[in-house]
C-alpha positions, 0 to 999 in steps of 0.5 A, spaced: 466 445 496 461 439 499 462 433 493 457 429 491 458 420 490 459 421 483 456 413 483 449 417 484 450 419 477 449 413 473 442 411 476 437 411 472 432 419 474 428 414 479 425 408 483 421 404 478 415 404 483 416 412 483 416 413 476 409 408 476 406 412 481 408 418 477 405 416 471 399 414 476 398 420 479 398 424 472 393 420 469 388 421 475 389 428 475 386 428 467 381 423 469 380 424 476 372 419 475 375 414 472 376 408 479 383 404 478 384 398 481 393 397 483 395 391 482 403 394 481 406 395 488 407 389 491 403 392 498 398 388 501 391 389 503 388 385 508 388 386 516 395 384 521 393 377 524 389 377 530 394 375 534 400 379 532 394 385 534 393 381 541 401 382 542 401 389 540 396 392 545 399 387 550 406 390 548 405 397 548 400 397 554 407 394 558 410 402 555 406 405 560 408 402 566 415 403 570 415 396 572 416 394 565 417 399 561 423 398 556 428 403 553 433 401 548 433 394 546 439 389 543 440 392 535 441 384 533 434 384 536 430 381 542 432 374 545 424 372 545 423 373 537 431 370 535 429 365 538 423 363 536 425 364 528 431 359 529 428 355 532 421 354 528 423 357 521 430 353 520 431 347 526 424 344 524 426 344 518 433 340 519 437 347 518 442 348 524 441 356 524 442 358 532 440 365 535 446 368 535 446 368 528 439 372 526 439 379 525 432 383 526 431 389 522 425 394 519 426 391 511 429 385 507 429 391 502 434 394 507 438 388 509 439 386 502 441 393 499 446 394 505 449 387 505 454 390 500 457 394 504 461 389 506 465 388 500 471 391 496 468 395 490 471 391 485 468 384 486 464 381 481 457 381 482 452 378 479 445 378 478 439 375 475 436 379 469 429 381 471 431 383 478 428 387 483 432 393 482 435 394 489 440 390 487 443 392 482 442 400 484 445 399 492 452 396 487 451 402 482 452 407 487 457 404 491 461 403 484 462 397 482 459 399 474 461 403 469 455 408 467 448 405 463 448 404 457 444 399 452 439 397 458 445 395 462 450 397 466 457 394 465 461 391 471 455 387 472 455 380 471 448 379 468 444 372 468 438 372 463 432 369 466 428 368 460 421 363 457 427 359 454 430 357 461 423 357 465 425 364 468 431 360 472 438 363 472 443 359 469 451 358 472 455 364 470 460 363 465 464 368 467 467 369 475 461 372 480 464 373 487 457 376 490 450 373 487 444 375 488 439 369 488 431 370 489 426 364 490 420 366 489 422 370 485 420 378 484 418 379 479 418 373 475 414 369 480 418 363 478 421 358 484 428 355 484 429 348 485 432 343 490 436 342 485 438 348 481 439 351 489 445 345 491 449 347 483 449 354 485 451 352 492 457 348 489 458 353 485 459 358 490 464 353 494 467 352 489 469 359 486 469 362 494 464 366 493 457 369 497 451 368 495 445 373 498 439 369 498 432 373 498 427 368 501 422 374 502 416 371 500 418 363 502 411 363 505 408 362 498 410 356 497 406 351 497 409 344 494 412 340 498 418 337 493 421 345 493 426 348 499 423 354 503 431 355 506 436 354 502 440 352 509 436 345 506 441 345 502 448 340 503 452 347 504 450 352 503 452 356 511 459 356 508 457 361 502 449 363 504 446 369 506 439 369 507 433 375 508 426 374 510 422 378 512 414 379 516 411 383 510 408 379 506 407 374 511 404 377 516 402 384 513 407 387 516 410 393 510 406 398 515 409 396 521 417 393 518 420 388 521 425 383 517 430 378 519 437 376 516 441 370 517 449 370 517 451 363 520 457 363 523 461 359 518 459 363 512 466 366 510 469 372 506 476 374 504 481 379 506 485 382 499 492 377 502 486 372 502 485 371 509 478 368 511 473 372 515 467 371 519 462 375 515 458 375 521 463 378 526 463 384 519 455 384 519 454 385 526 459 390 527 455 394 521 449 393 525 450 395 531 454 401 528 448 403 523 441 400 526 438 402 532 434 396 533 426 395 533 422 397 537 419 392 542 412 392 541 412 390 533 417 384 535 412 381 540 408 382 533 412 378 530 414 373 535 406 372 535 406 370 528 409 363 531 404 362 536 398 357 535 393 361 533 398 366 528 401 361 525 393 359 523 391 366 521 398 367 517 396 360 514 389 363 511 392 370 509 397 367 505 391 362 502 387 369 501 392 372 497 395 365 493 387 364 491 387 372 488 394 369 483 391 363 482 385 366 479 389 372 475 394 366 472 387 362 470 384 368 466 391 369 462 391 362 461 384 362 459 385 368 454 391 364 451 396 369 455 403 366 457 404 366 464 408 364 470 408 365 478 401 366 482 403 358 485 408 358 489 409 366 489 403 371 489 406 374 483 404 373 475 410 374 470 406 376 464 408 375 456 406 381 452 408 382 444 409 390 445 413 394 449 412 394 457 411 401 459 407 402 452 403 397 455 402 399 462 399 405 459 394 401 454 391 397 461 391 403 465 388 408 460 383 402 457 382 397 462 384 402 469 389 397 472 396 399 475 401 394 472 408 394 473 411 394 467 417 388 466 422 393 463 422 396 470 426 390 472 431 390 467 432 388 459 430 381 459 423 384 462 422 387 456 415 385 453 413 383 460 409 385 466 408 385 472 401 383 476 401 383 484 396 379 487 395 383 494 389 386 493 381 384 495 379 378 492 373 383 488 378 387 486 382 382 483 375 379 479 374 386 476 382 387 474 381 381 471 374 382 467 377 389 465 383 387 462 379 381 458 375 386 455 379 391 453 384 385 450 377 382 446 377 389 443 384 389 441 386 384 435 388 377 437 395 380 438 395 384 443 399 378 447 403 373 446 398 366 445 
């Protein structure tokens, strides 16, 4: 008899994100006129850079050749782009990444998931509450929890990320072994400091523990006084992981390209507490398990470095950054609370009822898809979330939509 992972069981019945399009697809079966703008899904809109277009063709146009045909490539990726990323994303920046220390991939969602695998299952984990579910569901099925229970599930080392402390995750009180950080955050949209970045890497010094830095939207940030890398931080390659990805950047969720970095001094223990490279463990698990990116969207990607990709990169970000500052505004203007859409292209919305109810409310009343806050945990609850990845028209009529039905509702349909 073929037994399942009993671990699967405590998952909650579905993804987040399927469960909205669920919702979505049943409403539009009963109203198949009414026209809905998303702003729920993190998934962009707009066209891949000219450039990152130019190298595809010429990418692909060499797979036609027997002259420079390329089969199988290096599953840590091809030289051209390793290099490329160590050089411009953390050298120019005061980071000693080197090549040999870049892992490419199709997903930060994967890496970030698969990481885990790495550990023994009765390490302590501790994740931020909101958080973006991966996190949490990959270590629920690998058996770190105990079964959900009260919007939590024990095993877990939560740290509440609330309005009170600016959405930001406060030191645990209790042991954490592996940590999940995220800045710019999803979904809160909230961005980690320098200084809150150098008490989590002393913390982790400290405790010999990992952090697992999700910097996945890093090219949203826009102030000068926040780090884009915590390898800025005095530290950091003895504890830190950290995950990127060419999907917001670049447009790439279509396409799938993504990099993590393991430098070489980042350590783990075995149960006697012997130190072990936790590059050496990454990378026997990738060339096990993963077979590489294909050669055409590594190109894609390196052209993201290029002059001229680097400009059109600059203006597809600016494009989706004037979608969130125009969706914080209107909040702002409607006496809603809000944070994120500066540094992050995702709102964080304060509501005075719940998530899920609310999601309903706009997509039934104003015709919007949201993601509802209770999605991303319990200290989501009276809480959505809005994505600013859509076309600048959607997101004025989104927001003109959401005005008029609140306006028609009492004054306390949000929190003010």
């Amino acid at each position: 008899m073929i037994k399942i992972n009993e671990h699967h069981q405590k998952l909650q019945a579905s993804y987040l994100f399927a469960n909205i399009n669920k919702r979505v697809r049943e409403f539009q079966q009963k109203h198949p006129e009414r026209d809905l703008i998303w702003l729920g899904i993190g998934d962009v809109t707009q066209p891949l850079p000219a450039a990152c277009i130019s190298a595809f063709h010429k990418a692909v146009d060499e797979l036609a050749s027997a002259r420079t045909f390329r089969g199988y490539g290096p599953e840590q990726g091809y030289d051209f782009l390793r290099e490329t990323i160590a050089s411009h994303d953390f050298q120019l920046r005061g980071a000693d990444i080197q090549a040999d220390e870049i892992f490419v991939s199709d997903g930060a969602k994967c890496d970030v998931g698969n990481f885990q695998e790495l550990f023994a299952t009765d390490i302590r984990v501790a994740i931020t509450d909101p958080v973006y579910p991966v996190y949490v569901d990959t270590n629920v099925m690998a058996g770190r929890t105990e079964a959900f229970q009260d919007g939590r599930y024990p095993g877990l080392v939560y740290l509440d990320c609330t309005p009170e402390n600016g959405y930001s995750p406060q030191l645990p009180r209790e042991p954490a072994d592996l940590i999940y950080l995220c800045s710019p955050n999803n979904p809160t949209g909230a961005t980690m400091t320098r200084e809150q970045l150098q008490a989590w890497v002393d913390y982790a010094r400290e405790n010999r523990s990992l952090i697992l830095f999700d910097a996945a939207y890093e090219a949203f940030i826009r102030d000068d006084q926040l780090v884009h890398s915590i390898y800025e931080i005095p530290g950091a390659q003895d504890v830190a992981v950290e995950f990127r990805s060419f999907s917001k950047t670049a447009g790439f969720t279509g396409v799938r390209c993504a990099y993590a970095v393991v430098p070489k001094r980042c350590t783990a223990y075995t149960a006697a507490g012997k130190p072990v490279s936790v590059r050496d463990l990454w990378l026997r698990r990738h060339t096990t398990k993963f077979n590489g990116v294909s050669y055409p969207v590594q190109r894609a990607a390196e052209a993201v470095y290029s002059p001229e990709g680097q400009q059109e990169v600059r203006k597809l970000i600016d494009y989706y950054l004037t979608n969130a500052a125009y969706v914080r505004e209107s909040f702002q203007r409607m006496g809603v609370a809000c944070v994120g859409g500066d540094n992050s292209p995702y709102i964080w919305v304060r509501t005075d009822r719940d998530s899920w109810e609310f999601f309903d409310f706009l997509l039934d009343k104003a015709g919007v898809v949201c993601t509802p806050g209770a999605g991303f945990g319990r200290c989501g609850e009276r809480h959505i979330r809005i994505s600013a990845f859509n076309s600048y028209e959607n997101i004025q009529q989104a927001m003109q939509r959401i005005a008029g039905v609140l306006q028609a509702q009492s004054p306390s349909s949000l929190s003010r």
